[in-house]
LUMMARGU-506386 format. One record per residue (C-alpha): residue number from 1; residue in three letters; chain; x, y, z. Coordinates in steps of 0.001 Angstrom, whole numbers. Layout:
! residues N
+-----+------+------+---------+---------+---------+
! pos ! code ! unit !    east !   north !      up !
+-----+------+------+---------+---------+---------+
! NUM !  ALA !    A !       X !       Y !       Z !
...
+-----+------+------+---------+---------+---------+
END
This chain:
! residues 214
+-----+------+------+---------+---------+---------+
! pos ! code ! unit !    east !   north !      up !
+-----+------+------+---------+---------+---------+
!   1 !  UNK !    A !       0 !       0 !       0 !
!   2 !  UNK !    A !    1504 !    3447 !   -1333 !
!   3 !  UNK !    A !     445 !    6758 !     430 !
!   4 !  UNK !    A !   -1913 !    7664 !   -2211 !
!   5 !  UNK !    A !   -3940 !    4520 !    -953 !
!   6 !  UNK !    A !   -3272 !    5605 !    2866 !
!   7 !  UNK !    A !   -5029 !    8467 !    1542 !
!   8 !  UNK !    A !   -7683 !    6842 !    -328 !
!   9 !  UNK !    A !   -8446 !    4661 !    2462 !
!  10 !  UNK !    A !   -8023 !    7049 !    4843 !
!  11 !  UNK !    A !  -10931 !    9807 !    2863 !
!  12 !  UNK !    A !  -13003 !    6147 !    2990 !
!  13 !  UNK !    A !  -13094 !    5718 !    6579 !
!  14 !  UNK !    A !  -13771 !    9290 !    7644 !
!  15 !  UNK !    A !  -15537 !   10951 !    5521 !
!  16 !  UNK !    A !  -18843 !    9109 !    5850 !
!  17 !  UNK !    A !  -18404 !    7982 !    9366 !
!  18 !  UNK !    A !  -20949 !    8087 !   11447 !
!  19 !  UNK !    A !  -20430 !   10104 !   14136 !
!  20 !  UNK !    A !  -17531 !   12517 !   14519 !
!  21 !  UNK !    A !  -13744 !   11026 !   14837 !
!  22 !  UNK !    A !  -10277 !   11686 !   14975 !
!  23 !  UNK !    A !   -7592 !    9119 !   13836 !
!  24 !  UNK !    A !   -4061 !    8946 !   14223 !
!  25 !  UNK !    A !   -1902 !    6598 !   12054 !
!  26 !  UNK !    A !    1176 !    4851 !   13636 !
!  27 !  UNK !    A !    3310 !    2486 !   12399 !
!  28 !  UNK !    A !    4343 !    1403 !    8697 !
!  29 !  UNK !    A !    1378 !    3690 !    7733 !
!  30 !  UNK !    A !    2595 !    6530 !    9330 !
!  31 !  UNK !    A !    6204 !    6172 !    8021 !
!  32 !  UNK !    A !    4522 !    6152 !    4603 !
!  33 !  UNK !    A !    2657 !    9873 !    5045 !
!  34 !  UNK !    A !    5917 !   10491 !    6125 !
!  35 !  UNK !    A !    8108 !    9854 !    2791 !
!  36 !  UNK !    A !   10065 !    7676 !    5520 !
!  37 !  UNK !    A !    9268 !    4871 !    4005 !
!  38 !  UNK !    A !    8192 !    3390 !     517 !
!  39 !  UNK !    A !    4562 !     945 !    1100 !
!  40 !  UNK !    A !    3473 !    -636 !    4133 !
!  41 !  UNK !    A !    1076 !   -4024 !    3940 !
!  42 !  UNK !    A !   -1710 !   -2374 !    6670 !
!  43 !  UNK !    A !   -3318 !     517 !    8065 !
!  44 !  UNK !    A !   -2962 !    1062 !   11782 !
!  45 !  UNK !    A !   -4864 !    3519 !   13328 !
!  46 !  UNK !    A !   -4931 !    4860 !   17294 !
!  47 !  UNK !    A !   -8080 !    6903 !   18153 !
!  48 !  UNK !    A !   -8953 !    8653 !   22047 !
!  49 !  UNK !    A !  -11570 !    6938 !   22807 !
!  50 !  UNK !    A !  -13436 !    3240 !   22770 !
!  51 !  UNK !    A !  -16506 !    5349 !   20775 !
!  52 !  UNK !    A !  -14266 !    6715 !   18018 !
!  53 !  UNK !    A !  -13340 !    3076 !   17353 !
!  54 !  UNK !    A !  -16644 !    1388 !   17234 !
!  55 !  UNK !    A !  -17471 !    4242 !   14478 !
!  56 !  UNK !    A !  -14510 !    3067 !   12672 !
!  57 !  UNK !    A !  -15575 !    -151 !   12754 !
!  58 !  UNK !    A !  -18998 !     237 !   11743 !
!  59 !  UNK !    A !  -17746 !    2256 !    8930 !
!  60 !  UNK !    A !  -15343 !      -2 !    7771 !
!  61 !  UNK !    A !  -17789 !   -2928 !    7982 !
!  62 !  UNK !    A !  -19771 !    -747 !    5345 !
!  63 !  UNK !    A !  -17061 !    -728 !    3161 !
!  64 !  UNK !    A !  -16914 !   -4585 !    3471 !
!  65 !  UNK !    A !  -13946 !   -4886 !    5793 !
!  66 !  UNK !    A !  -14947 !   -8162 !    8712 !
!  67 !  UNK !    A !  -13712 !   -8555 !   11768 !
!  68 !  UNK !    A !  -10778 !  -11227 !   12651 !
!  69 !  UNK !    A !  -10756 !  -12754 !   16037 !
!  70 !  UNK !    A !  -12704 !  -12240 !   18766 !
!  71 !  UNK !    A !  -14391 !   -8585 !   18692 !
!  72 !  UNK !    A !  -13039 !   -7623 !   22163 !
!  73 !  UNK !    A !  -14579 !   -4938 !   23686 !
!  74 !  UNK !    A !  -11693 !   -4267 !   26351 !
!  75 !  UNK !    A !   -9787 !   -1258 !   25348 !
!  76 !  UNK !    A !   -6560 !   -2883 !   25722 !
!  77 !  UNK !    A !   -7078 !   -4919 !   22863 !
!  78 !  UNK !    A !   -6875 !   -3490 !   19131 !
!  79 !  UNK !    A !   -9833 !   -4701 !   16366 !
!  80 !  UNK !    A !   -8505 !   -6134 !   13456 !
!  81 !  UNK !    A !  -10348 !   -5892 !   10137 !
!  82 !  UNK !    A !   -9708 !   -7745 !    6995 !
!  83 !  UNK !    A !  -10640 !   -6206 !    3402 !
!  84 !  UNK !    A !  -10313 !   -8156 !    -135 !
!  85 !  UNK !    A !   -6895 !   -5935 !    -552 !
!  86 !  UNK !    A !   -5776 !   -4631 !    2852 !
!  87 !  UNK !    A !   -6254 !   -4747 !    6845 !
!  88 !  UNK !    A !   -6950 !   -2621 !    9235 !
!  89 !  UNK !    A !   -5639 !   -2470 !   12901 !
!  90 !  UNK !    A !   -7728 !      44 !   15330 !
!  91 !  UNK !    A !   -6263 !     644 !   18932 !
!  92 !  UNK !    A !   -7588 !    2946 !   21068 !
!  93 !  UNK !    A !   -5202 !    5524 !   23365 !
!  94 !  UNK !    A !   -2165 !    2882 !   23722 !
!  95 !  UNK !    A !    -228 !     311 !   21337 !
!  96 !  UNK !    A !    1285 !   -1724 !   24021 !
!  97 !  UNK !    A !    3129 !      88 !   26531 !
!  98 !  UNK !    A !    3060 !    3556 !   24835 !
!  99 !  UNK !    A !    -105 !    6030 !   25434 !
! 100 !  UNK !    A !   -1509 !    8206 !   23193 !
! 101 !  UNK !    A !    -913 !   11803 !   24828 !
! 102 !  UNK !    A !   -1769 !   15364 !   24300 !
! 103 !  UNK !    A !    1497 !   16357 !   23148 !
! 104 !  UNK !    A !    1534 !   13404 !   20348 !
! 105 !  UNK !    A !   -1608 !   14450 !   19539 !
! 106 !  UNK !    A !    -686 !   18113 !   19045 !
! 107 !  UNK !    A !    2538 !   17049 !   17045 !
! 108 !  UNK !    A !     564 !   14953 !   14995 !
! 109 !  UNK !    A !     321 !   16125 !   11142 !
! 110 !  UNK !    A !   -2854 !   16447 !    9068 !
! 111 !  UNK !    A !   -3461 !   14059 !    6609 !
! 112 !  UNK !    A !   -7766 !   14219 !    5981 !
! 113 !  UNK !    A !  -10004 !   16810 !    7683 !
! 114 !  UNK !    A !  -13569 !   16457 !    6813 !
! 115 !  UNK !    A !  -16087 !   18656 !    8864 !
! 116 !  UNK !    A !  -15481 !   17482 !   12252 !
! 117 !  UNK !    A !  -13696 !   14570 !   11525 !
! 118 !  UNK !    A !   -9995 !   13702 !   10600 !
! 119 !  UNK !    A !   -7220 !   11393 !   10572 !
! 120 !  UNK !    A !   -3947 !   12564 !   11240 !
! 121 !  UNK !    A !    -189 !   10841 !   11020 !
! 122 !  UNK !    A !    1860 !   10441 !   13916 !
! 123 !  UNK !    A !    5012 !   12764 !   13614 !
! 124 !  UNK !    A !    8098 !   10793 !   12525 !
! 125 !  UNK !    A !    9812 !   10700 !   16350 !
! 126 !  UNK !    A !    6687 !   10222 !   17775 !
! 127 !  UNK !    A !    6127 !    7105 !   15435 !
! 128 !  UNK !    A !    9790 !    6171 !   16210 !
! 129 !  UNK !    A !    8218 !    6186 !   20531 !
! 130 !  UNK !    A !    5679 !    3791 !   19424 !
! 131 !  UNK !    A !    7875 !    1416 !   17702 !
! 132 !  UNK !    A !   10355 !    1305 !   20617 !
! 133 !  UNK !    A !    7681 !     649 !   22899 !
! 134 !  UNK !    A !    6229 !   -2372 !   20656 !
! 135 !  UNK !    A !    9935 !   -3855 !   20898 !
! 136 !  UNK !    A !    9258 !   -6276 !   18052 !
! 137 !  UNK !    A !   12264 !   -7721 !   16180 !
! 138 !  UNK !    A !   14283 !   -5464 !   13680 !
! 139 !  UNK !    A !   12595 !   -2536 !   14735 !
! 140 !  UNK !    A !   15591 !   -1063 !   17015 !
! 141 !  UNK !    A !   17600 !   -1005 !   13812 !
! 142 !  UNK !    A !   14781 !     320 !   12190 !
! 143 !  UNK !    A !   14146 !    2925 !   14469 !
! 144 !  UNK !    A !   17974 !    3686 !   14402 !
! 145 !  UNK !    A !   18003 !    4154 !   10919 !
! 146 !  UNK !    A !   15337 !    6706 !   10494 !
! 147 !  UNK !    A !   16526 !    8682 !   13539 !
! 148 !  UNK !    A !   19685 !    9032 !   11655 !
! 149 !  UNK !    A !   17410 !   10828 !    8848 !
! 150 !  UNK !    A !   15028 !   13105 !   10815 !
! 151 !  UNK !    A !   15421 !   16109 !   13095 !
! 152 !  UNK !    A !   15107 !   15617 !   16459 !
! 153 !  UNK !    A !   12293 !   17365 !   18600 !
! 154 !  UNK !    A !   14960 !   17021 !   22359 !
! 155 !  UNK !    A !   11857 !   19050 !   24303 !
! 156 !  UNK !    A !    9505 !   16654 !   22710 !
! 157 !  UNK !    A !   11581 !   13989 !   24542 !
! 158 !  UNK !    A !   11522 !   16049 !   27685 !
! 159 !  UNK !    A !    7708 !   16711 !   27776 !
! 160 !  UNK !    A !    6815 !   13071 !   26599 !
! 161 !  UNK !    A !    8491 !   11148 !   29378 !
! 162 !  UNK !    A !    6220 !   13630 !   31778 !
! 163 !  UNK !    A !    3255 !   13185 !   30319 !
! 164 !  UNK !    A !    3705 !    9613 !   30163 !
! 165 !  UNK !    A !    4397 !    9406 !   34175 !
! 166 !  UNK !    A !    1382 !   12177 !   34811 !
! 167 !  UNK !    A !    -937 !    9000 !   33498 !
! 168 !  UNK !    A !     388 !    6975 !   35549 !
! 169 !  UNK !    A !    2545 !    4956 !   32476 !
! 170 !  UNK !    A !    5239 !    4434 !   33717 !
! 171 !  UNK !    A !    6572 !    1983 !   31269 !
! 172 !  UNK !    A !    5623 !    4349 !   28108 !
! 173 !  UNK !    A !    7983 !    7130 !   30452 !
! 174 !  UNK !    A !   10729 !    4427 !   29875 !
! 175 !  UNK !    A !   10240 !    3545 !   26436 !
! 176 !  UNK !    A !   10595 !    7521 !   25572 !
! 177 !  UNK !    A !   14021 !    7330 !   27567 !
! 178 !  UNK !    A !   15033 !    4420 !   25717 !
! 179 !  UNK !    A !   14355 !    6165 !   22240 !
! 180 !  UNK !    A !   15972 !    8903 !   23622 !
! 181 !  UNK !    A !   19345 !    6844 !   24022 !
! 182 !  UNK !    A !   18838 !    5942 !   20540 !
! 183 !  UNK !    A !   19265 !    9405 !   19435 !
! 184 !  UNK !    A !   21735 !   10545 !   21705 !
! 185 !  UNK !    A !   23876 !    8241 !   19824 !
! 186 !  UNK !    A !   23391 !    9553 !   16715 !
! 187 !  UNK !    A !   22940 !   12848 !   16969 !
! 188 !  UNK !    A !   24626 !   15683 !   19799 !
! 189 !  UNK !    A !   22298 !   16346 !   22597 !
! 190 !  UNK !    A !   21971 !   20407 !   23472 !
! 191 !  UNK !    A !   23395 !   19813 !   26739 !
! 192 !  UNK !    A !   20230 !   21694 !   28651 !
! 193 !  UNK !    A !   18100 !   18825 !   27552 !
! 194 !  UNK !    A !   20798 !   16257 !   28977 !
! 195 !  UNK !    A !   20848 !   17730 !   32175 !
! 196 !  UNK !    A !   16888 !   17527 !   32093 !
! 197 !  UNK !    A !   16592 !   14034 !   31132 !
! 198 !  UNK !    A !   19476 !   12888 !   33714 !
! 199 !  UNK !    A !   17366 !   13808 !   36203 !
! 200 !  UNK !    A !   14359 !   12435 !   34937 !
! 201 !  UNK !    A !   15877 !    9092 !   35015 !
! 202 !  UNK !    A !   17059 !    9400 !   38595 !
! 203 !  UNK !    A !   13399 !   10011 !   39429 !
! 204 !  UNK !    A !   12331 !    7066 !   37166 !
! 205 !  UNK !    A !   15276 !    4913 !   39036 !
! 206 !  UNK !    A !   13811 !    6170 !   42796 !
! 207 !  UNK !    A !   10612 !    5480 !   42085 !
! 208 !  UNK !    A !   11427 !    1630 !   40713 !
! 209 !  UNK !    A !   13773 !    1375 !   44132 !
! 210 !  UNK !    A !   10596 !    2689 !   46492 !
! 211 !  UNK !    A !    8729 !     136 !   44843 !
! 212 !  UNK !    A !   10851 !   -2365 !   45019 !
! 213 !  UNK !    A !   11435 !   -2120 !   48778 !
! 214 !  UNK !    A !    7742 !   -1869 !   49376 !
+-----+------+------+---------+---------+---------+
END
């Protein structure tokens, strides 16, 4: 799938929908709105809320997509769909370990605005968060490899690890320190933002000892 049919598919699932929604691709997809990288087999999508995925399943059960698997309501658990020439993956707020935030949210760039609904793209070091938190093979040299080609947001490092601990993730807070090593290989860290996110791992570090000795 090339990003004209991201977009295609994309118009598809929005534009008719329901009730209002706002979707945020991840993932291969993402990396394709990007220019990051050249096809990718599936869409994956990450919406807010439980109700902005049932509308994107009803929706893409009109355009004769069917559910694979058990149809789990639990929000911890994506919906895959199956069409006649691509799938679908809908998650809502999280992908494993790493939450959907504000701040992703607000980085995220526009890819299909219709009336009150949209689907946006994940920026490309916020896409490069998700895949270190999914930890699946090949995609730390993956993830390498692309940081070597973008521009790195350091604040958005900064602000990402607190918003992940002010929802109480504290697992996404170390998956955005772990990306964050990533890049401080590869590219020279303003040394404010070094200082910051030394002590942000200290505090990580204390809170995993408290816890421990509890």
């Amino acid at each position: 799938m090339k990003k004209q049919d991201v977009l295609r598919w994309s118009c598809d699932l929005v534009s008719a929908a329901r009730s209002p929604v706002q979707a945020y691709l991840l993932g291969g997809t993402a990396l394709v709105m990007a220019d990051l990288q050249d096809c990718t087999g599936d869409l994956d999508f990450v919406v807010p809320t439980a109700e902005e995925r049932q509308t994107l399943l009803e929706r893409a059960l009109e355009l004769g997509f069917r559910v694979t698997g058990e149809a789990d309501e639990r929000i911890d658990r994506p919906i895959h769909l199956v069409g006649d020439s691509t799938s679908i993956d809908v998650f809502v707020v999280r992908t494993t370990h790493f939450c959907l935030t504000e701040g992703v949210r607000r980085r995220a760039l526009p890819v299909i605005e219709h009336g009150t609904s949209g689907v946006r793209s994940l920026a490309p070091q916020d896409i490069l968060l998700f895949k270190t938190a999914t930890g699946r093979p090949g995609d730390d040299v993956r993830v390498r490899a692309i940081f070597e080609g973008i521009r790195v947001d350091w604040d958005a490092f900064v602000d990402e690890v607190d918003a992940q601990e002010s929802i109480g993730n504290t697992r996404g807070a170390f998956d955005v320190l772990d990306a964050f090593y990533t890049a401080r290989i590869l590219h020279r860290v303003p040394a404010r933002v070094r200082d910051e996110m030394v002590e942000r791992v200290q505090r990580q570090l204390s809170r995993l000892l408290a816890e421990h000795i509890q």
